[in-house]
LOPAMAR-434831 format. One record per residue (C-alpha): x, y, z. Coordinates in nm, 2 decimals. Example, Ala and Ser with C-alpha at 12.3 -4.5 7.8 and 13.67 -1.06 7.14 Angstrom:
2
PT        u        v        w
PT     1.23    -0.45     0.78
PT     1.37    -0.11     0.71
This chain:
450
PT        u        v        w
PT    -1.52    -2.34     1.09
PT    -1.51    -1.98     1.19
PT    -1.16    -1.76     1.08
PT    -1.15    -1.51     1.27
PT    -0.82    -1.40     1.33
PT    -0.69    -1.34     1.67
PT    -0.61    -0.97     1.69
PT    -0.36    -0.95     2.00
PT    -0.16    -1.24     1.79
PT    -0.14    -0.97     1.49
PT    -0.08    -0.68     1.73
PT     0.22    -0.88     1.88
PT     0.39    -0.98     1.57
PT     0.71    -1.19     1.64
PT     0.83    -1.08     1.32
PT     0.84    -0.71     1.40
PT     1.21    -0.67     1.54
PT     1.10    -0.41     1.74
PT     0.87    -0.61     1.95
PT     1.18    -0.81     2.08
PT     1.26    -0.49     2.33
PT     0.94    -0.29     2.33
PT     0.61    -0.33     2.54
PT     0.37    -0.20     2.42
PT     0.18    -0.44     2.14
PT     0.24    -0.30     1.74
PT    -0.05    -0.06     1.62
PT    -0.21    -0.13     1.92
PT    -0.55     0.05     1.89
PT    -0.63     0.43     2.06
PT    -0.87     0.64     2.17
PT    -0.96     0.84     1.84
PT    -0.70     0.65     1.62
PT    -0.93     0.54     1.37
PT    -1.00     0.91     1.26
PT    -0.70     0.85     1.02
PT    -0.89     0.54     0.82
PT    -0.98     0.23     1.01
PT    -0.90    -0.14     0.99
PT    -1.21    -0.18     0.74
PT    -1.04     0.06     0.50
PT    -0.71    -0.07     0.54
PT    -0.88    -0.42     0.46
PT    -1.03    -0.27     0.13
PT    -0.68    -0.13     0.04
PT    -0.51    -0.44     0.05
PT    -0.80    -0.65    -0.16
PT    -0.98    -0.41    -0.36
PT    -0.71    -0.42    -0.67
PT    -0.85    -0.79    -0.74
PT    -0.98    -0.64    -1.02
PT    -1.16    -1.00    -1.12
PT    -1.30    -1.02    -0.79
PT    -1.63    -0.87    -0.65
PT    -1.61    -0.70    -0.29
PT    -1.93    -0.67    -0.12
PT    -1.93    -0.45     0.18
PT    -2.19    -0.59     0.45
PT    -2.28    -0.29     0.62
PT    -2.42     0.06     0.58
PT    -2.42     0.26     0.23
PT    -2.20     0.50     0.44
PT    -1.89     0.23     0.47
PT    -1.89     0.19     0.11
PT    -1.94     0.53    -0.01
PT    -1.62     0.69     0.23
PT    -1.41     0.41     0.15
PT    -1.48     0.34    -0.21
PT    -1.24     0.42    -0.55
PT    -0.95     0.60    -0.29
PT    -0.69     0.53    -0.51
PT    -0.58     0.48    -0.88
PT    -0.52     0.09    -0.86
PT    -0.37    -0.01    -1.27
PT    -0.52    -0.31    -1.37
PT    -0.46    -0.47    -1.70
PT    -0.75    -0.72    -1.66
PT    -0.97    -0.77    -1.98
PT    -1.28    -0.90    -1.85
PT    -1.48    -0.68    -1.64
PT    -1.33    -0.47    -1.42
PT    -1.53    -0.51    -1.09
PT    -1.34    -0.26    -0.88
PT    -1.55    -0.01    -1.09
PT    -1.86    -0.14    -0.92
PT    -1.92    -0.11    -0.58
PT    -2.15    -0.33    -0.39
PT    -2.31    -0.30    -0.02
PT    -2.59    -0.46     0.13
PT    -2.71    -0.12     0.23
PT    -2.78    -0.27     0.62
PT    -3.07    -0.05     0.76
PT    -3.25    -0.08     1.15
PT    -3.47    -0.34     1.04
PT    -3.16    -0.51     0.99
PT    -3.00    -0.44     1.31
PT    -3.30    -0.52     1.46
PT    -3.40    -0.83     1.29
PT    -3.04    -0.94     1.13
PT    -2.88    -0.91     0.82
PT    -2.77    -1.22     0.73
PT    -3.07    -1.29     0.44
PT    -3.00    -1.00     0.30
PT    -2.61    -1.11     0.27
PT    -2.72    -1.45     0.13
PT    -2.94    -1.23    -0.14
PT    -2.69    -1.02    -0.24
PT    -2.43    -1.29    -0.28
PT    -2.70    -1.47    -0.52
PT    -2.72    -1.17    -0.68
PT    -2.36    -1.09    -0.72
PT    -2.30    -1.44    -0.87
PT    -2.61    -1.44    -1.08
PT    -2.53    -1.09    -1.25
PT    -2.13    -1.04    -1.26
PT    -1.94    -1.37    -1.22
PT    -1.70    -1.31    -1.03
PT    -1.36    -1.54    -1.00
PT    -1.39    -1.44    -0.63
PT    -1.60    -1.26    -0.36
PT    -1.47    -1.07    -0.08
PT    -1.70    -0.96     0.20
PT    -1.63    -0.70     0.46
PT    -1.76    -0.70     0.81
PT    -1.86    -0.36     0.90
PT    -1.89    -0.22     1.26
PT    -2.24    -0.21     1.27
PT    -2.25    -0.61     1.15
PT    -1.97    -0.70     1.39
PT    -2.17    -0.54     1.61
PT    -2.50    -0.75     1.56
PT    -2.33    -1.06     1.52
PT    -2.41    -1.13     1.14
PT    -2.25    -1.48     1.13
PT    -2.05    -1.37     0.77
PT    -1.88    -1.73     0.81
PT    -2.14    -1.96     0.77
PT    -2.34    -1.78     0.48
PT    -1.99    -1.75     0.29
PT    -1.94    -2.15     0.35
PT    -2.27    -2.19     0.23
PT    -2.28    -1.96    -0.07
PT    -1.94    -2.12    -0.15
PT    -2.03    -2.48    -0.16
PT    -2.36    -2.32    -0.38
PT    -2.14    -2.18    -0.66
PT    -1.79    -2.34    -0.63
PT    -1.66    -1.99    -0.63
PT    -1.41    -1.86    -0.33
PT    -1.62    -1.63    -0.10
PT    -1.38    -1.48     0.17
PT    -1.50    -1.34     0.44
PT    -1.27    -1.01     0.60
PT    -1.33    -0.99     0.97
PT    -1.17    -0.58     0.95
PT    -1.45    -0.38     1.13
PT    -1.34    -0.06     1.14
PT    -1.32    -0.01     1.56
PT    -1.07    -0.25     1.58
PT    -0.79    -0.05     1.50
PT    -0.61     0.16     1.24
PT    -0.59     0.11     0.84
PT    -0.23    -0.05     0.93
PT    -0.42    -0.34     1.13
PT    -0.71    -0.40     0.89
PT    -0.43    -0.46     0.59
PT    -0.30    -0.73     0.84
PT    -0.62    -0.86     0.83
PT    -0.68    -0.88     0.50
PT    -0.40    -1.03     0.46
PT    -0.53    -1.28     0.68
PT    -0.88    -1.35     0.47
PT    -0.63    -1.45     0.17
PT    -0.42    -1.67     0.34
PT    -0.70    -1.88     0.53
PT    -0.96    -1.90     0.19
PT    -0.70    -1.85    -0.08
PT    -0.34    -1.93    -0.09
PT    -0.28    -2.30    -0.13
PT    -0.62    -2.41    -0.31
PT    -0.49    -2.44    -0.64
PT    -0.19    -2.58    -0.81
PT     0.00    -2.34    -1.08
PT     0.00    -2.49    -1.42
PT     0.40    -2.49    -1.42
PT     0.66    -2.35    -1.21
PT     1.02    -2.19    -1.24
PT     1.35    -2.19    -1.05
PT     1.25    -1.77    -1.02
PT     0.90    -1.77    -0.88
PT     0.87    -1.45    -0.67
PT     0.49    -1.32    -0.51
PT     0.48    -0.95    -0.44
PT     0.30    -0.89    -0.11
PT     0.21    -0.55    -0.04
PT     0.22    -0.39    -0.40
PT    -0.10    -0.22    -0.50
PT     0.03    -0.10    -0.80
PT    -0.12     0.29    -0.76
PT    -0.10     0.45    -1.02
PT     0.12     0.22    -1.21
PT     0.40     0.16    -0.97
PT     0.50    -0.23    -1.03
PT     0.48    -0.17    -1.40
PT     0.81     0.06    -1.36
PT     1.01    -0.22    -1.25
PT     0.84    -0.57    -1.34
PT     0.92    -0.61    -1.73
PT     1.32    -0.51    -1.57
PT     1.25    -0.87    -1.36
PT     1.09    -1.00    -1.65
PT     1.42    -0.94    -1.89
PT     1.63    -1.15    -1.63
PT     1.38    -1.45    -1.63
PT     1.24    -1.37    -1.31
PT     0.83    -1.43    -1.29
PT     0.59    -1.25    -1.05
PT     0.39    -1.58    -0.98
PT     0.10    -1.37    -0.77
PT     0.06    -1.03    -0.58
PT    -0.17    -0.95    -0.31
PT    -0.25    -0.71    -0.48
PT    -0.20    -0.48    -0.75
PT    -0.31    -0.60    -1.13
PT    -0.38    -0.94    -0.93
PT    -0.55    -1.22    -1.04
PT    -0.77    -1.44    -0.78
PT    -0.62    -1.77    -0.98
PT    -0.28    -1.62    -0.91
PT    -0.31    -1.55    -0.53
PT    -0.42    -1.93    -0.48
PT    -0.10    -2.07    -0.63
PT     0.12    -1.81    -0.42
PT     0.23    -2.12    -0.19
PT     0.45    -2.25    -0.49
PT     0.68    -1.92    -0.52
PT     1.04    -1.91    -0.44
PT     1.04    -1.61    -0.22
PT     0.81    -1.35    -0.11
PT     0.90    -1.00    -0.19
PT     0.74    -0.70     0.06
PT     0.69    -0.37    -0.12
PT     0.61    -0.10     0.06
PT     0.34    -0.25     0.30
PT     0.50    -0.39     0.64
PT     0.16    -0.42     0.76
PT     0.15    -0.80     0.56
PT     0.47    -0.90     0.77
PT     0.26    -1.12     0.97
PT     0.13    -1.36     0.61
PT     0.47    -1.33     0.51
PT     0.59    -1.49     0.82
PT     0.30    -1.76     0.79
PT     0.38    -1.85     0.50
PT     0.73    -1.90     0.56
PT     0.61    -2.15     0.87
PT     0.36    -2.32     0.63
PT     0.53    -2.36     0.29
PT     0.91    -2.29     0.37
PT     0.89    -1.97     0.19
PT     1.09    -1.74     0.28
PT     1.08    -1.30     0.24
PT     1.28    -1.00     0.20
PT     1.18    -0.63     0.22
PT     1.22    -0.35    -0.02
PT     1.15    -0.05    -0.16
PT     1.13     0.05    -0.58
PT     1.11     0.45    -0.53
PT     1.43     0.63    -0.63
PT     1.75     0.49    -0.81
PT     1.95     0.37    -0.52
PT     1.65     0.17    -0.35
PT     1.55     0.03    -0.71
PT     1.87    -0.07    -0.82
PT     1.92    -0.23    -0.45
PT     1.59    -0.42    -0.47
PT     1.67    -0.56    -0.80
PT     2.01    -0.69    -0.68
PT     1.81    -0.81    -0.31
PT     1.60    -1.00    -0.54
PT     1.86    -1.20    -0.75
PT     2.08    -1.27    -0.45
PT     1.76    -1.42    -0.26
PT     1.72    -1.63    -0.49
PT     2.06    -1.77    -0.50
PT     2.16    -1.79    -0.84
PT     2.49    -1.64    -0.96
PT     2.40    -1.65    -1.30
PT     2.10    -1.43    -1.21
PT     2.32    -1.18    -1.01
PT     2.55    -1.08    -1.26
PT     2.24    -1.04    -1.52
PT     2.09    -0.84    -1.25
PT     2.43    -0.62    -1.20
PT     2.47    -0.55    -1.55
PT     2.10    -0.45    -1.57
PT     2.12    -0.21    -1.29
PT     2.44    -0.06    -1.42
PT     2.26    -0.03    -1.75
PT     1.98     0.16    -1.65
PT     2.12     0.37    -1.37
PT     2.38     0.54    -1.65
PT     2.02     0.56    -1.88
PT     1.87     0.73    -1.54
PT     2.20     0.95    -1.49
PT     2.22     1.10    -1.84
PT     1.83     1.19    -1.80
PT     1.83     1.30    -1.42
PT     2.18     1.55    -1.51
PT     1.97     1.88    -1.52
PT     1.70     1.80    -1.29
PT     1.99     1.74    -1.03
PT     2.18     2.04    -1.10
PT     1.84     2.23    -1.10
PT     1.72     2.10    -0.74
PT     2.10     2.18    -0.60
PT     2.06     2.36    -0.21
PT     1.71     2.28    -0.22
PT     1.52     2.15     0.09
PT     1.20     1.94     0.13
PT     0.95     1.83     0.41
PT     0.78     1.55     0.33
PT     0.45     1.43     0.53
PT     0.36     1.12     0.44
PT     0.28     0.77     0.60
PT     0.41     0.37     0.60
PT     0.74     0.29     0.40
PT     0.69     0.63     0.24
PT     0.85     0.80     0.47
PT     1.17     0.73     0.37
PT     1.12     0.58     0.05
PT     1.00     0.90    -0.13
PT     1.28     1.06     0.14
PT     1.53     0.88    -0.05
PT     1.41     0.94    -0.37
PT     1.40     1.30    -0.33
PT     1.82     1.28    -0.25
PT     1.85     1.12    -0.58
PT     1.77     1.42    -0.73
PT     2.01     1.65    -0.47
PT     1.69     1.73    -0.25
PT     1.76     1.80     0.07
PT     1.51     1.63     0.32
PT     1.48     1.83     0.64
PT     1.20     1.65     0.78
PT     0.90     1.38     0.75
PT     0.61     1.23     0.89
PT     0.64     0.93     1.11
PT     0.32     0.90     1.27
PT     0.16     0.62     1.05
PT     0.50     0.45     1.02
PT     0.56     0.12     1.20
PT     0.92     0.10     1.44
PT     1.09    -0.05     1.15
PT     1.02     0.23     0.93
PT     1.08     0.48     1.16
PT     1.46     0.35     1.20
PT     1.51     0.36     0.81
PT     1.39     0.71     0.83
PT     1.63     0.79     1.12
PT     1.92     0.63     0.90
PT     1.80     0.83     0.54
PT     1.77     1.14     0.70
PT     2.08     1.15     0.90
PT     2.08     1.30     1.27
PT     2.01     1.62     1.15
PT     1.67     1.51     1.02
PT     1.34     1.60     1.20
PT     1.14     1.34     1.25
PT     0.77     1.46     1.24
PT     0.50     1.28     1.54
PT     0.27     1.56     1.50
PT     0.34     1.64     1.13
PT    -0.01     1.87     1.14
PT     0.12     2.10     1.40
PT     0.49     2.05     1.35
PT     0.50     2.10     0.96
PT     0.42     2.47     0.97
PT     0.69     2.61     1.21
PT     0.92     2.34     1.05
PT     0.93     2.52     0.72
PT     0.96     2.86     0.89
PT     1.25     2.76     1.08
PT     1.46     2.54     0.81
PT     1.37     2.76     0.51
PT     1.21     2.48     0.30
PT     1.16     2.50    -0.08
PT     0.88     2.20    -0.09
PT     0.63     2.08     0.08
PT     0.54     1.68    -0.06
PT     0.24     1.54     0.12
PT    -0.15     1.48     0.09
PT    -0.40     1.72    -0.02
PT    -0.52     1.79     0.30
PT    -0.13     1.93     0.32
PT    -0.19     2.19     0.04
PT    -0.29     2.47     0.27
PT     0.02     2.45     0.46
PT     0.19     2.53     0.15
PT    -0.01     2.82     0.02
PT    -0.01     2.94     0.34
PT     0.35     2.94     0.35
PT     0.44     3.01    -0.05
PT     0.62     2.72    -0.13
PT     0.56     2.47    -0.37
PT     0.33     2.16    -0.31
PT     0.36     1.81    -0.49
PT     0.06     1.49    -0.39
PT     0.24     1.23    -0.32
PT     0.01     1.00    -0.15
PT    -0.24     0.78    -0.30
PT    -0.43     1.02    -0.46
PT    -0.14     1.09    -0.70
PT    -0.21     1.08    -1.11
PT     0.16     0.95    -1.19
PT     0.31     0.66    -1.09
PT     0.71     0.74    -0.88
PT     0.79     0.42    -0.89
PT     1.14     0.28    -1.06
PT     1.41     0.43    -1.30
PT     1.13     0.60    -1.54
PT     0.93     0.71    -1.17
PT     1.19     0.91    -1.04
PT     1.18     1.10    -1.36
PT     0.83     1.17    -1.34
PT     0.91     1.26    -1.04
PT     1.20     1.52    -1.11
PT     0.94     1.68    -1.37
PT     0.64     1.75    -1.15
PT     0.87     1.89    -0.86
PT     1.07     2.08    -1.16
PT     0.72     2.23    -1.24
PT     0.59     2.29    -0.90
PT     0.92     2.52    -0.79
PT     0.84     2.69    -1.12
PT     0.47     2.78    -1.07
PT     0.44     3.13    -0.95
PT     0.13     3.07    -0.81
PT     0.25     2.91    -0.49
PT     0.42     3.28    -0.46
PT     0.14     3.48    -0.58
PT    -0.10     3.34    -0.37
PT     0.07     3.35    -0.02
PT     0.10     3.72    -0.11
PT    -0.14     3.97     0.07
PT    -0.39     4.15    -0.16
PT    -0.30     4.50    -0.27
PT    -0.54     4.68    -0.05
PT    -0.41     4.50     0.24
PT    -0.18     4.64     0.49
């Protein structure tokens, strides 16, 4: 049976509130859009922390070496960790040409024979999409060969942006995975996290705090995930959305399917992570659980206070832009006003509607909200007399340029901003950026310079 998923169905997603009143279909692809990362890298995103899982990218060495080992996805996996090898069956013209479905079939023997996997995961590509590679059938096959999941992710990269291919990734779990397997037990406090890759250590911050009040993370899709996990997902309590609205759509799906339903939060800053704590224990409607959870969150946030005291009187009047995409742009906002930072604008051109609205509410009226954050960042700075500048590394020019201090805080960032302990780590590397002169000396113009 094929699985391709219908992409106007995902573009028009009924669970979007925004697509109640507006007309024009969510993410709907454009001209040039893809420049950002494409639906085949937004696919890997969402999948590639399986760390007991191989993912075999069916197309061109080229697909595989731009997309590959983008971010710092924790695992604590003992067996091999597969994300450290990447595999591509290399498709060349003979291919196009002639097809390159054998060579799929190969590899996939290959890839059993060599590595064991718990799972495989193959990408379409453009060029295979293209040619018609029928990814379907040799997965059924190679499936029913080995008794080992092989999930084929219909994401080639011209179908839209990196928000759509997560959606469809999403979509590759819940048609091959979720459901197929029963969890050895079960508890009244059975949460998934959807949309969690755990970069750089993220969902550690906060999970042994849920794990103290006796709630279990049953599965995640999918940071420090487990393929055995995912396939029991159908048995949890509630589904919990971190960060990633682009998995709204298998949230909703599975609410339809197996009656569970979802809520949508954030873990960056004190406020949000004491908040999503609390969202979590009053979903699942036990008042024991909420008062544990209240006295937990009043615990830590005094532990937090004590700790952030100088940070806070140290960041007093200062002002940040941040240019960033997805929930970030107001989760890391609302961080940053934790520690007294004043936010004066961010990025809102890879946020969906929804997130776009939580920025407008974080940042107040005042707030600029950035559509054009590579031409508007610049003057922005200039005009409100910024102190920061948080964004990607292609951002670190901007800052130079301007001699203000610079902090990563997209996925190529070495420490993990997630929780109570985040938001100090946090505090410390924007504490050290505002102190490093070289942002200063280097915007200054040589001495022989007029």
């Amino acid at each position: 049976m094929a699985t391709k998923p219908k992409i106007k169905q995902l573009l028009d997603e009924s669970a979007c509130s925004h697509n109640k009143t507006k007309k024009v279909a969510c993410n709907a692809p454009k001209p040039g859009a893809t420049t950002g990362g494409c639906a085949f890298e937004g696919a890997q995103i969402a999948l590639f922390p399986y760390a007991d899982a191989a993912h075999l990218v069916h197309g061109p060495m080229t697909c595989l070496g731009t997309s590959w080992e983008t971010r710092t996805t924790g695992t604590s996996w003992q067996g091999r960790d597969l994300t450290q090898t990447g595999f591509t069956t290399d498709v060349s013209l003979n291919d196009v040409v002639f097809s390159g479905e054998e060579k799929l079939a190969k590899a996939i023997d290959y890839i059993i024979e060599y590595y064991s996997p718990e799972a495989l995961f193959v990408y379409v590509t453009c060029v295979t999409a293209l040619i018609g590679d029928d990814i379907d059938l040799i997965c059924k096959r190679a499936a029913e060969k080995y008794d080992v999941p092989m999930i084929p992710v219909h994401a080639p990269g011209f179908v839209g942006s990196k928000n759509l291919g997560s959606r469809l990734g999403g979509e590759a779990v819940l048609a091959h995975l979720i459901g197929t397997k029963e969890p050895e037990e079960s508890t009244p406090f059975d949460i998934n996290l959807i949309g969690e890759y755990n970069v750089t250590g993220d969902m550690w911050q906060y999970t042994p705090l849920l794990k103290e009040l006796g709630i279990r993370v049953l599965s995640t899709l999918s940071g420090d995930g487990r393929v055995a996990q995912i396939r029991t997902a159908h048995r949890a309590k509630l589904n919990v959305i971190v960060c990633a609205k682009s998995l709204i759509s298998l949230t909703r799906k599975m609410e339809e399917r197996y009656g569970i339903p979802s809520i949508s939060l954030s873990f960056y800053g004190k406020r949000d992570t004491s908040k999503g704590i609390l969202a979590i224990a009053e979903a699942l409607d036990d008042a024991a659980l909420v008062n544990r959870a209240r006295t937990l969150v009043a615990r830590e946030e005094q532990k937090l206070e004590e700790k952030l005291a100088p940070y806070v009187a140290f960041f007093k009047g200062k002002k940040a832009v941040l240019n960033t995409g997805g929930n970030k742009t107001w989760s890391i906002a609302a961080a940053l006003q934790d520690l007294g930072i004043e936010v004066v604008a961010t990025a809102v051109k890879k946020a969906t509607e929804d997130d776009r609205e939580k920025a407008r509410q974080t940042l107040g009226e005042k707030g600029v909200l950035m559509m054009d954050p590579g031409a508007e960042q610049a003057r922005l700075i200039d005009e409100t007399g910024a102190d920061l500048l948080l964004a990607g590394g292609r951002s670190l020019y901007t800052a130079i340029k301007k001699g203000i201090a610079f902090a990563d805080v997209n996925q190529e960032k070495k420490k993990s901003y997630g929780g109570y302990d985040g938001l100090l780590n946090l505090a410390e590397d924007l504490k050290n950026a505002m102190q490093n002169p070289v942002f200063r000396n280097v915007a200054r113009r040589a001495p022989w310079e007029k």
